[in-house]
N, C-alpha and C positions, 0 to 999 in steps of 0.2 A: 504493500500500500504506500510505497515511496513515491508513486507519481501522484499518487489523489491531491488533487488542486480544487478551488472553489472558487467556479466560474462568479459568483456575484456577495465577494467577501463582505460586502457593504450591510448588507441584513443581518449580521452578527451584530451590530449596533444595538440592535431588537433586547440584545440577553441584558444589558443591563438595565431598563425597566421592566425585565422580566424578572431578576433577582431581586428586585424591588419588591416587585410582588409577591412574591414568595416569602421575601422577611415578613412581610405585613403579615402572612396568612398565618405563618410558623409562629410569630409574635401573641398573633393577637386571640383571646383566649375564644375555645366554643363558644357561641353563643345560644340563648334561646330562641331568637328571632324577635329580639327586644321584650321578652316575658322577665328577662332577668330585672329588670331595670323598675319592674313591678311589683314583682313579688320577693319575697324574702327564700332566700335557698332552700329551706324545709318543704316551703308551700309548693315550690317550682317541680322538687323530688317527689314530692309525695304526690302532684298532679300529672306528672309520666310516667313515675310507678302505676296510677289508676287509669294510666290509656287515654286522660282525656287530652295531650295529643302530642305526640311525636318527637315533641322539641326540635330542634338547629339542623343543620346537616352535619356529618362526622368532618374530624380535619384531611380524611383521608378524600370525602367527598370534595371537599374545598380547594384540592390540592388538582383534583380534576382539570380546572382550565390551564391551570401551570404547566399540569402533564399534556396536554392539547396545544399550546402554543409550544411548547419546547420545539417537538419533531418539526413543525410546520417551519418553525425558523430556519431551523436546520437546514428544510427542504428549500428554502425560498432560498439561500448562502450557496447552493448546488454544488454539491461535492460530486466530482469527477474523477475518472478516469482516462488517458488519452486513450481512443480508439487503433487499433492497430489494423484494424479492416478497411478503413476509407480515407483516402491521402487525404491532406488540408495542401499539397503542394501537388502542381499543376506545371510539367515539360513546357518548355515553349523550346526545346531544342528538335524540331521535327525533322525527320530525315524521308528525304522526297527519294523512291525507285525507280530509274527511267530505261525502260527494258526496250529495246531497240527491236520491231518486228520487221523491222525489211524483210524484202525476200531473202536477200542474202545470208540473212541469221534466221529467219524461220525456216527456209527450208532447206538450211544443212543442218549435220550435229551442233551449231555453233547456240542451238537454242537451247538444246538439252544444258549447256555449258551456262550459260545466262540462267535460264533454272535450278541451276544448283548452286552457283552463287548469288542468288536473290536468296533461296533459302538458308543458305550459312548465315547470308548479313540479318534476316531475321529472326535468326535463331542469337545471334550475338550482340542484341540490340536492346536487350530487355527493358522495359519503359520508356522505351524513347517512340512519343505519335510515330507509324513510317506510313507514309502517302504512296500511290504506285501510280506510275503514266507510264502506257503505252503508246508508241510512236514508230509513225513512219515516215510518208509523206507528209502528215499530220500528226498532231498531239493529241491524245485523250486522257483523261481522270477516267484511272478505272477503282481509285478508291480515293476516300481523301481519306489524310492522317488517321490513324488509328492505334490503340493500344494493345489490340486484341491481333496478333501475329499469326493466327488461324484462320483469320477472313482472307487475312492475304496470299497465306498459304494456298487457300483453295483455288483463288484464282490464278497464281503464278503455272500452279500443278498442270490448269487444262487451258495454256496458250498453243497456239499453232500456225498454222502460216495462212490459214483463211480469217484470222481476225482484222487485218487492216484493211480497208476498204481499194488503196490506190498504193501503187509502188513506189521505189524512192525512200530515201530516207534524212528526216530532217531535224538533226540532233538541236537546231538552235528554236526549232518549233518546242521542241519537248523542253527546254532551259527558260523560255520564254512563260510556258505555261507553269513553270515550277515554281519562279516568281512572283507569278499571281497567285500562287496554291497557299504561298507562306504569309502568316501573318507577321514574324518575327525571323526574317531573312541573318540578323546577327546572329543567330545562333545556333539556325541551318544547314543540313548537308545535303546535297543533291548529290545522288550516285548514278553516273552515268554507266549504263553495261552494253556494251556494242559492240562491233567489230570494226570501230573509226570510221565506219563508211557518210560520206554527206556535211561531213568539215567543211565550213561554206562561210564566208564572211559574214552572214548572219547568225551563225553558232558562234565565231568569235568574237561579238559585239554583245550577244545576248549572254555569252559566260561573262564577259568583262564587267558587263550590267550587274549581272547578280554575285560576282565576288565583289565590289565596289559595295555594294548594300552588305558587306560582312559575310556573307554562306560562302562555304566550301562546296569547290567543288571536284568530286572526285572517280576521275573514267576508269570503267573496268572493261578490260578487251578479254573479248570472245573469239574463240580461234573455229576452224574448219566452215571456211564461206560454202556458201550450195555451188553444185557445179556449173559453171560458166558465168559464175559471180565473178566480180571484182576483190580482188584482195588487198583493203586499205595496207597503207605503210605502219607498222607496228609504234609507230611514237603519230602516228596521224592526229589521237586527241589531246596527244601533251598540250599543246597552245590551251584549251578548255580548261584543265586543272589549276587549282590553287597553287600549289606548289609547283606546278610541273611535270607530274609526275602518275605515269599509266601501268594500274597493278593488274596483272593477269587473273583470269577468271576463279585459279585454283587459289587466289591468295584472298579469299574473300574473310576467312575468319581473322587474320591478321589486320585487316581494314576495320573490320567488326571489333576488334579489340581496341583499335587505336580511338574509333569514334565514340564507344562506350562512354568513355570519360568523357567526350567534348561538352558543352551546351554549358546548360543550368537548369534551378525550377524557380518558380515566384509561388510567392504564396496568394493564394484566391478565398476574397474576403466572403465569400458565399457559402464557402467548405467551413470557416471557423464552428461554426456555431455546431455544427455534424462532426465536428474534431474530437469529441468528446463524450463518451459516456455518463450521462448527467443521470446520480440517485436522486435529484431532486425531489421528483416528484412520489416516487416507492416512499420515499423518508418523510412527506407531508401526507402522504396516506393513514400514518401510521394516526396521524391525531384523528384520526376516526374513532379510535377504541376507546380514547376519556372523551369522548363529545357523546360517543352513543352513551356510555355510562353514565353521563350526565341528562341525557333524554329519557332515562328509561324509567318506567313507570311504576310507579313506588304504592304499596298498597296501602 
């Protein structure tokens, strides 16, 4: 119980006119419901010996609303626990997939190659949103950011070389749409996986664009083009990278390890208040048992 914190220490305020109370009650003697004040002590004993009526409540009954307001304080002070089930901290470090469908990588092995390190990087990416575009001629969102690495999974699993609509291949359409994808580009990774094909002055303007906003970005080449493909020059998408620098498709967990750590999280003022296992109100419950004993019906 080393983390119980209480979410609204201010209502412990409450306890000291409640030990007020309490002395009063503790102090001050039974009474008869002012008969004492009346009658002489023999007369007062000898008329609730004969039943004729009841006299005062007990000090144990009196003690009732003390015992009623205790818990309730307690409960209103909200004693907590942090929750370990639901973040209060929220990635803004999103990592965008941009899986290259030309012909020339769908319809050789070079796809299966692309498919298996899209799934390395999402197996090595834990918590971090990762977004997926697919691209040819054009760009598409076939997810946006997600946390959940099994949706993407699914989709990665069953790509093929009928999904792009037109041929060509236009890596600066897919960088272009990654940048609108991002709401926080400083802290972003765009993974480009291709096989360098379609390096075009408008992929070199549109990486320059979004490294300039802070995102890395980093190409992963695919090897074995389909037959009577073109076979880009193996540094083709260096100019694209942050650094410079084109990792091959087998080195996907090593990339995956390095981006791990990048980004950051912010905290989200909407999560606080869910941050927390609050006994508040189980503990204000409690003053139900001296309120009932207090309403209950006395013969």
């Amino acid at each position: 119980m080393e983390d119980l914190i209480l979410l609204r220490p201010w209502w412990l305020a409450a306890v000291l006119p409640l030990a007020l109370m309490l002395w009063r009650v503790l102090r001050r003697p039974v009474s008869a419901g002012g008969w004492e004040r009346l009658m002489s002590p023999q007369m007062l004993a000898a008329m609730q010996a004969l039943g004729s009526f009841s006299g005062s409540a007990s000090r144990g009954e009196r003690l009732l609303p003390v015992a009623a307001l205790f818990p309730l304080i307690l409960g209103l002070s909200g004693p907590a626990l942090p929750r370990q089930d639901l973040p209060v901290m929220a990635r803004n470090d999103t990592v965008i997939l941009a899986i290259d469908l030309s012909p020339s990588v769908a319809n050789g092995r070079a796809l299966l190659q692309a498919q298996q390190a899209a799934a390395a990087l999402l197996q090595g990416l834990p918590g971090r949103p990762v977004g997926l575009i697919l691209y040819g001629n054009e760009a598409f969102t076939a997810s946006a950011p997600t946390t959940d690495p099994r949706r993407l999974e699914t989709m990665i699993a069953v790509l093929d070389a009928g999904l792009m609509p037109a041929r060509g291949s236009s890596p600066g359409a897919a960088i272009g749409l990654a940048a609108r994808m991002l709401a926080n580009p400083q802290q972003a990774d765009l993974i480009l996986i291709s096989d360098g094909g379609g390096v075009d002055r408008i992929a070199l303007a549109e990486a320059a664009r979004l490294s300039g906003l802070g995102a890395g970005i980093w190409p992963v080449r695919v090897e074995g083009a389909a037959a009577g493909a073109p076979v880009p020059e193996s540094s083709a998408m260096a100019p694209l990278a942050s650094g410079g620098r084109v990792l091959n498709w087998n080195q996907a967990d090593d990339l995956a390890a390095e981006l791990a750590g990048r980004g950051s999280r912010h905290r989200v003022a909407e999560l606080q208040a869910f941050g927390y296992r609050d006994f508040g109100p189980l503990l204000a419950a409690l003053a139900a048992v001296p309120l009932l004993m207090m309403l209950r019906r006395r013969s």
